[in-house]
TIZA-739624 format. One line per field, with one value per atom (N, C-alpha, C, O): residue in one letter; x, y negated, z. Coordinates in pm, whole numbers, padded with zeros to 5 digits. Layout:
REM residues N
code	c(a,...)
X	c(X,...)
Y	c(Y,...)
Z	c(Z,...)
END
This chain:
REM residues 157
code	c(x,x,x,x,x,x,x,x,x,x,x,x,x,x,x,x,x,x,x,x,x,x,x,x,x,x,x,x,x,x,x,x,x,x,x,x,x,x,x,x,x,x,x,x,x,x,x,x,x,x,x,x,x,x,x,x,x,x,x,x,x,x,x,x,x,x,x,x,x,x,x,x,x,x,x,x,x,x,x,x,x,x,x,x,x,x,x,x,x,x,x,x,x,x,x,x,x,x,x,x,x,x,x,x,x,x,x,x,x,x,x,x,x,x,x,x,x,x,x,x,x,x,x,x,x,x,x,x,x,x,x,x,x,x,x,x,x,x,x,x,x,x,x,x,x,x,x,x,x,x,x,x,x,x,x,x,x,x,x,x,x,x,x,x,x,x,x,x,x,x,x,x,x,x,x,x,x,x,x,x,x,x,x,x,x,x,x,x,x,x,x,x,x,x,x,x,x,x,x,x,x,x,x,x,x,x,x,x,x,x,x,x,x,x,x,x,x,x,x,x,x,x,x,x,x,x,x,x,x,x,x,x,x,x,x,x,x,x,x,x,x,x,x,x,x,x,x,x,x,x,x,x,x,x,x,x,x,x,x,x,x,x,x,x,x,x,x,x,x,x,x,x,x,x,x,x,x,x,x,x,x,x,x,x,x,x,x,x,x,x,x,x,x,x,x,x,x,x,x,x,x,x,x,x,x,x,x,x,x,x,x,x,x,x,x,x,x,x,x,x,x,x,x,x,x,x,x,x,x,x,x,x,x,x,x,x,x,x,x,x,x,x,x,x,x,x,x,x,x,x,x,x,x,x,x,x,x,x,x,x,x,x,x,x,x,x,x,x,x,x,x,x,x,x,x,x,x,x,x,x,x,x,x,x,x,x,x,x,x,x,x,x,x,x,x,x,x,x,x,x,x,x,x,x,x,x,x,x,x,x,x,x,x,x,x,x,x,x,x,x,x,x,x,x,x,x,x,x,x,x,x,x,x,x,x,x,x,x,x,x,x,x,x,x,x,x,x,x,x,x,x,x,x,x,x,x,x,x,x,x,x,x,x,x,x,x,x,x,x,x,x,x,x,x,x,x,x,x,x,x,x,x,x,x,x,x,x,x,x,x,x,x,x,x,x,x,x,x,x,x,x,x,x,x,x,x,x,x,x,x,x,x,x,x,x,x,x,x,x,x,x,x,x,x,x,x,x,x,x,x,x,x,x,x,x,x,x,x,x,x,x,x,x,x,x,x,x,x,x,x,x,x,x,x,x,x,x,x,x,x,x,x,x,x,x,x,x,x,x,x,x,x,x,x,x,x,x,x,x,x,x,x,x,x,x,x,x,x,x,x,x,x,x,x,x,x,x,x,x,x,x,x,x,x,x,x,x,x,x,x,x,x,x,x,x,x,x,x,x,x,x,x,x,x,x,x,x,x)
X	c(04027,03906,03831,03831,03765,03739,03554,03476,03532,03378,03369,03443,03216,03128,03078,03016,03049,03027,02852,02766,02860,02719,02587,02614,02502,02406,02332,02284,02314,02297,02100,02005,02114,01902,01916,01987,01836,01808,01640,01594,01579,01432,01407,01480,01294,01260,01216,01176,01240,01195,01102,01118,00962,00886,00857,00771,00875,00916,01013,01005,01088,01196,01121,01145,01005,00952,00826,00812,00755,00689,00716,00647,00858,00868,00931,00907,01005,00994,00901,00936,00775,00637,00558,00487,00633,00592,00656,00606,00760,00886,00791,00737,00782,00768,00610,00584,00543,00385,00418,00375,00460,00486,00528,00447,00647,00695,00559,00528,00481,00385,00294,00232,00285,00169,00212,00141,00351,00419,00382,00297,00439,00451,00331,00313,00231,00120,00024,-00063,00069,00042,00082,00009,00212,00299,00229,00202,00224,00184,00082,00060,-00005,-00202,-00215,-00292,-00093,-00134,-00071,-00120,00063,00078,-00003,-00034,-00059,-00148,-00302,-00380,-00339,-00411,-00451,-00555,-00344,-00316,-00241,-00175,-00249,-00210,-00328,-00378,-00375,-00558,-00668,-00782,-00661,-00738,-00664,-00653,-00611,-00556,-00676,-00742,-00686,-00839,-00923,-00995,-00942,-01078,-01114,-01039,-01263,-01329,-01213,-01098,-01254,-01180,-01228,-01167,-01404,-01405,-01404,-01414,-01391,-01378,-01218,-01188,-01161,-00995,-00974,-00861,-01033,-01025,-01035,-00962,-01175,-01224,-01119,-01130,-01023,-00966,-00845,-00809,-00789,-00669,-00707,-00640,-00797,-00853,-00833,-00785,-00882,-00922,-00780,-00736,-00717,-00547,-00513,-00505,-00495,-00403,-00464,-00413,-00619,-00643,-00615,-00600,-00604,-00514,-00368,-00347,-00267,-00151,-00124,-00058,-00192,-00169,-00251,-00236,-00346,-00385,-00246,-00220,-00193,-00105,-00005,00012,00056,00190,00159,00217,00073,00040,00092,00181,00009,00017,00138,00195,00195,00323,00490,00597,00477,00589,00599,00704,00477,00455,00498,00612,00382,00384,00452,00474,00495,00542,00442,00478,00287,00212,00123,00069,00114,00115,-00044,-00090,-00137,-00226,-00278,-00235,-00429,-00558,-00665,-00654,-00794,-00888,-00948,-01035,-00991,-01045,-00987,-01065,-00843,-00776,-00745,-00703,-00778,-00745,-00883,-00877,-01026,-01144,-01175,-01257,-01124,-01151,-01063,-01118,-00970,-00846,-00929,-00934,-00998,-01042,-01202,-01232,-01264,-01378,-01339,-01391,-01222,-01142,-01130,-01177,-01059,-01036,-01108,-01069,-01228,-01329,-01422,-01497,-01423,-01443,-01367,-01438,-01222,-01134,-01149,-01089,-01225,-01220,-01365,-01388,-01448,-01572,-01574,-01649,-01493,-01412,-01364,-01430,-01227,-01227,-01297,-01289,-01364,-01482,-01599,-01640,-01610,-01672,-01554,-01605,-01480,-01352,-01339,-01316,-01363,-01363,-01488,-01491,-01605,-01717,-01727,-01773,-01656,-01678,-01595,-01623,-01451,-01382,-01456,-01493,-01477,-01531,-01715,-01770,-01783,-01865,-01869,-01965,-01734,-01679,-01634,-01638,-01564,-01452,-01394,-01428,-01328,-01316,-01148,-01072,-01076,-00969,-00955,-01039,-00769,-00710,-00695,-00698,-00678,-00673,-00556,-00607,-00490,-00297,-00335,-00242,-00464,-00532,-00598,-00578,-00674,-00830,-00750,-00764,-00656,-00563,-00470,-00456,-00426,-00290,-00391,-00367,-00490,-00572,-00641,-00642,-00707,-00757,-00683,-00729,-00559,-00466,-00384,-00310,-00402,-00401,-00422,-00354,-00552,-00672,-00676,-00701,-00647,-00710,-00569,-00571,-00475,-00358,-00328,-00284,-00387,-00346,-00408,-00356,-00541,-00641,-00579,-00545,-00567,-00512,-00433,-00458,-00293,-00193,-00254,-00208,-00367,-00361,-00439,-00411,-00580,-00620,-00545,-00593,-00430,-00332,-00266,-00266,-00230,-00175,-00292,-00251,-00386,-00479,-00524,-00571,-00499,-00553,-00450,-00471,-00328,-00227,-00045,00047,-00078,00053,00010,-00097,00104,00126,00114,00196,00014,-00004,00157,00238,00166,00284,00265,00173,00377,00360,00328,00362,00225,00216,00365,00481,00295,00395,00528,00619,00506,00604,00553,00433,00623,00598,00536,00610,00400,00378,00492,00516,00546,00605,00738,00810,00750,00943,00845,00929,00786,00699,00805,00853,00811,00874,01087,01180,01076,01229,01285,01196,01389,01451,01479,01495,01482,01549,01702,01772,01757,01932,01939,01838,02066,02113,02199,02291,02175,02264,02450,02530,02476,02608,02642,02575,02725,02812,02814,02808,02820,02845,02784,02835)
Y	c(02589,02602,02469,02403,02427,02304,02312,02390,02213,02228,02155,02072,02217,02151,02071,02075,01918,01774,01785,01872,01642,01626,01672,01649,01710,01773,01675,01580,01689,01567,01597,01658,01564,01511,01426,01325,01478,01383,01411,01523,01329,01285,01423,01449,01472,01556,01474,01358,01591,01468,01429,01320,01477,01418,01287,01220,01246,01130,01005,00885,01063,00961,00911,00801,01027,01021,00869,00769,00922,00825,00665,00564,00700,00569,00491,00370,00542,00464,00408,00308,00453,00461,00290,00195,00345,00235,00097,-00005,00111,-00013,-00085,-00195,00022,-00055,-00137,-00256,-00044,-00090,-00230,-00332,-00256,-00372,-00462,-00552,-00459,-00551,-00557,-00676,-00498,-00498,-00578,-00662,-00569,-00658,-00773,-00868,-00793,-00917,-00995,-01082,-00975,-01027,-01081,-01194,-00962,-00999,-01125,-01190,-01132,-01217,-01362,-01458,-01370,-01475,-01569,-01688,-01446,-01511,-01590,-01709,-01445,-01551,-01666,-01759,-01644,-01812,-01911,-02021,-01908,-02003,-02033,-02149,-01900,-01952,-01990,-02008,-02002,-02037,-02163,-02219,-02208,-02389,-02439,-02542,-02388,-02459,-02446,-02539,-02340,-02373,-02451,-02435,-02519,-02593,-02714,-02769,-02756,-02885,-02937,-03040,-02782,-02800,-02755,-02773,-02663,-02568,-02606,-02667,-02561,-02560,-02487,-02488,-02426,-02360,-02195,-02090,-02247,-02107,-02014,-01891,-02084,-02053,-01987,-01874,-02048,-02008,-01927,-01882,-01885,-01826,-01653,-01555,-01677,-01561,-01487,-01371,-01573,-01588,-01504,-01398,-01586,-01560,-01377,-01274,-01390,-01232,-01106,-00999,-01140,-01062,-01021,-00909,-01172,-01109,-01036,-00914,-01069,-00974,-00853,-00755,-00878,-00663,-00604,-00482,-00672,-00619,-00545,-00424,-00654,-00677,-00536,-00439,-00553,-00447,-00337,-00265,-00282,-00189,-00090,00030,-00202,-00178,-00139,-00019,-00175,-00136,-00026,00083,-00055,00038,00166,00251,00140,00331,00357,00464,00239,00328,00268,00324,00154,00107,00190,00242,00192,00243,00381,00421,00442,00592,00660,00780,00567,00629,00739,00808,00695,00778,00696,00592,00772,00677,00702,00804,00550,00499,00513,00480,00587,00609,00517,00458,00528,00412,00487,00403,00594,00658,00642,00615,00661,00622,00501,00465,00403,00300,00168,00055,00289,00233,00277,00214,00355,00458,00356,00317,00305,00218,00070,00019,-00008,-00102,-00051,-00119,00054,00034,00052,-00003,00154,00137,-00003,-00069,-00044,-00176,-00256,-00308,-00310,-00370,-00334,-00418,-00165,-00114,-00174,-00212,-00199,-00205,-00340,-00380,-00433,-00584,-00611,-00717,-00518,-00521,-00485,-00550,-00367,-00362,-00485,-00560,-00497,-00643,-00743,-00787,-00785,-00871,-00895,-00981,-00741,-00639,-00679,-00698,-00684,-00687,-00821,-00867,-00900,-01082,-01114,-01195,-01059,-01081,-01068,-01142,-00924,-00850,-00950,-00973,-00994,-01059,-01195,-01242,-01254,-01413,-01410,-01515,-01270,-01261,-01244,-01291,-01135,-01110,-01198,-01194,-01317,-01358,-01494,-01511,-01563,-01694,-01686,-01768,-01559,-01596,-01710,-01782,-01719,-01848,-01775,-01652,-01843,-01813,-01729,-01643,-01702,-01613,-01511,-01430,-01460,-01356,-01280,-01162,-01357,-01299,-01236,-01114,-01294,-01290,-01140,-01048,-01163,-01019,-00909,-00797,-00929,-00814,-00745,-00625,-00868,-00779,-00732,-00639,-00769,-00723,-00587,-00523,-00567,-00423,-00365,-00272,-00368,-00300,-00241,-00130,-00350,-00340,-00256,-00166,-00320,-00270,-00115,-00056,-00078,00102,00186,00267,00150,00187,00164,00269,00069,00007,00130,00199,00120,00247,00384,00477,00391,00562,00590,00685,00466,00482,00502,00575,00439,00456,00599,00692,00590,00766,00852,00962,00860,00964,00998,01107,00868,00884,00850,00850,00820,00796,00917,00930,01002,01038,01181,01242,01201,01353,01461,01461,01545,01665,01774,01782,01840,01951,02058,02139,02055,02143,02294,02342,02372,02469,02602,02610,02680,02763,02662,02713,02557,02449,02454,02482,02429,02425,02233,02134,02235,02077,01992,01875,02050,02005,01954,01858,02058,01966,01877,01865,01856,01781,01646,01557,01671,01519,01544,01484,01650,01687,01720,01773,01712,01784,01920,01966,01973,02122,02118,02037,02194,02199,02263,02294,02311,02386,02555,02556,02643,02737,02738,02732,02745,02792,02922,03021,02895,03046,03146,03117,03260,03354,03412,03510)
Z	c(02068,01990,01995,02099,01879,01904,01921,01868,02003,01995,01895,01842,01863,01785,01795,01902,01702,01734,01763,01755,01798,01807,01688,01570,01706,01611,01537,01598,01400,01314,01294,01342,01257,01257,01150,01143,01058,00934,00920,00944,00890,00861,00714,00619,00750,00675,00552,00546,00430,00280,00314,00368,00309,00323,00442,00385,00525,00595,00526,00551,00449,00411,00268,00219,00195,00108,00116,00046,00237,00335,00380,00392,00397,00434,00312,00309,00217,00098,00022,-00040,00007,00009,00093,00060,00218,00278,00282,00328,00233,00184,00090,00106,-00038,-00151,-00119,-00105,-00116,-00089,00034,-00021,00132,00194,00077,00055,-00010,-00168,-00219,-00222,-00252,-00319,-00263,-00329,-00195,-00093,-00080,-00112,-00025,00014,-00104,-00089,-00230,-00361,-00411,-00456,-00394,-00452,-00388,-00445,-00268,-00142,-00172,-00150,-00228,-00207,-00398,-00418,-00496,-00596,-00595,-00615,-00552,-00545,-00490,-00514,-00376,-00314,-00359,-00332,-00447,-00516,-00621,-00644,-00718,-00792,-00777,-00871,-00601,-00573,-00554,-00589,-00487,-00465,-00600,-00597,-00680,-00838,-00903,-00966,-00894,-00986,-00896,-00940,-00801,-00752,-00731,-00621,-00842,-00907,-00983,-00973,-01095,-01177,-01196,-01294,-01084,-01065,-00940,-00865,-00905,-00759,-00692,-00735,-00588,-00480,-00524,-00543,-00528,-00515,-00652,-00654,-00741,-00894,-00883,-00920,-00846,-00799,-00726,-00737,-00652,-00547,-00604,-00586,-00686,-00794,-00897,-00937,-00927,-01014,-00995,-01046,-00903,-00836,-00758,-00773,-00703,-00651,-00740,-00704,-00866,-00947,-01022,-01051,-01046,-01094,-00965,-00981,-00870,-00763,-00729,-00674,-00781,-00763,-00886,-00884,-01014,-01103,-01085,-01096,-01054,-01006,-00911,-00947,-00788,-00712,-00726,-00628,-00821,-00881,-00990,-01001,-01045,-01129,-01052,-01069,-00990,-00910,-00824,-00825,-00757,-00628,-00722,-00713,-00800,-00889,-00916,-00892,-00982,-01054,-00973,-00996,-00886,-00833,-00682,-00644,-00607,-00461,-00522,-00544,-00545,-00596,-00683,-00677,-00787,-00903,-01042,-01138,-00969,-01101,-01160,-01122,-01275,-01409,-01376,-01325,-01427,-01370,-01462,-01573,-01427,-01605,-01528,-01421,-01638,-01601,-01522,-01505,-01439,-01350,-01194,-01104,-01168,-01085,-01047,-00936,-01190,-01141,-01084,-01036,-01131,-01119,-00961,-00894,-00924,-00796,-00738,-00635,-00753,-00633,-00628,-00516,-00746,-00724,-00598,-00500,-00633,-00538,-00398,-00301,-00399,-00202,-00184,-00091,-00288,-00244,-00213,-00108,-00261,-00199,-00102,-00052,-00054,00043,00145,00238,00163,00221,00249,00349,00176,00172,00244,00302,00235,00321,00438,00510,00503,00619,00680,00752,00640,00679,00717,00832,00638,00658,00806,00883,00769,00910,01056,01166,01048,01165,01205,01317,01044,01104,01156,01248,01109,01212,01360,01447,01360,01493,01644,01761,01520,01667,01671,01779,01560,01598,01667,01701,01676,01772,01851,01913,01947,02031,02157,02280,02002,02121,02039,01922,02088,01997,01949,02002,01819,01829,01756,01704,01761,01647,01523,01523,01419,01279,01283,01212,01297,01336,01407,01410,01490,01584,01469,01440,01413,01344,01247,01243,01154,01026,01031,00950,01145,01201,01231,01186,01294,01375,01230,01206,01130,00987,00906,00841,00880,00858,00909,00836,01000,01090,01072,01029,01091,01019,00845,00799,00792,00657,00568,00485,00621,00517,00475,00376,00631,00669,00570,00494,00584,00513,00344,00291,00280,00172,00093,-00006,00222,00170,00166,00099,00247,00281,00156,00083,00121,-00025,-00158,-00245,-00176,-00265,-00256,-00336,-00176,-00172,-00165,-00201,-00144,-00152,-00304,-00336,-00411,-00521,-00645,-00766,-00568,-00695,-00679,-00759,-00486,-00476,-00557,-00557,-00609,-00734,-00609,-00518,-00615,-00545,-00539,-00631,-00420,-00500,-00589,-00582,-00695,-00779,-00718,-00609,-00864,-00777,-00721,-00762,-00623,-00596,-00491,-00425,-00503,-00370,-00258,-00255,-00132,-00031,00013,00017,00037,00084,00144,00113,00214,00308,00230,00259,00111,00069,-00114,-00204,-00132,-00222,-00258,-00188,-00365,-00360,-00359,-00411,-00280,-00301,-00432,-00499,-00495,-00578,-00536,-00423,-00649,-00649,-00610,-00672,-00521,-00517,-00598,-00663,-00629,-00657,-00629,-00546,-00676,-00604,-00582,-00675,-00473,-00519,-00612,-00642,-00633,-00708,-00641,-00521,-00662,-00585,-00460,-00406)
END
């Protein structure tokens, strides 16, 4: 008789749902990160800094307004949802702000301390705002918990 192998464990949908979620939104961020600052140090070729700075801000809360909704989440983005994600967001950017005060009154970090630690901080918040206002509720009559799953199928018989 043969035993039975080791017992398999697979991540419930929702977790695997989660962490895809959290893949993309990292792309999203990364990207949006990597653009602004190139097009940051290219418009202060011929703009002030802080004219650029404005500039460049305002495309990347576009940018990641836009994606967040429909690349992270996958839902399609109206001007209400997408007016509600810009005011987290600058909530989220006033936070921050709040966190760079707190350590450079605190305590004297380096720029790579202050940067990672608001960042910590700020990103969590970021995602949990996005999903609170762009992830598709479960349909009714579904269980929360399998949200996001496909339907199987029955066997025959």
């Amino acid at each position: 008789m043969a035993e039975p192998g080791p017992a398999r464990t697979t991540a419930p949908a929702g977790s695997r749902r989660t962490y895809g979620e959290l893949l993309r939104f990292a792309v999203v961020g990364g990207s949006n990160t990597l653009v602004t600052l190139a097009l940051f140090v290219l418009l202060q070729q011929w703009l002030p800094a802080t004219v650029a700075y404005t500039l460049v801000f305002a495309a990347g809360l576009a940018y990641t307004t836009v994606l967040t909704a429909s690349v992270v989440f996958g839902a399609r983005l109206t001007w209400s949802t997408g007016a509600a994600f810009v005011g987290w967001y600058l909530l989220v950017y006033g936070v921050g702000l709040l966190v760079v005060h707190v350590l450079e009154s605190r305590w004297d970090p380096s720029a790579v301390v202050t940067a990672v630690v608001t960042v910590a901080v700020t990103a969590p918040l970021n995602f949990l705002g996005g999903r609170l206002l762009f992830r598709a509720p479960p349909a009714a009559g579904t269980d929360p918990a399998a949200a996001g799953v496909t339907a199987r199928r029955r066997s025959p018989g």
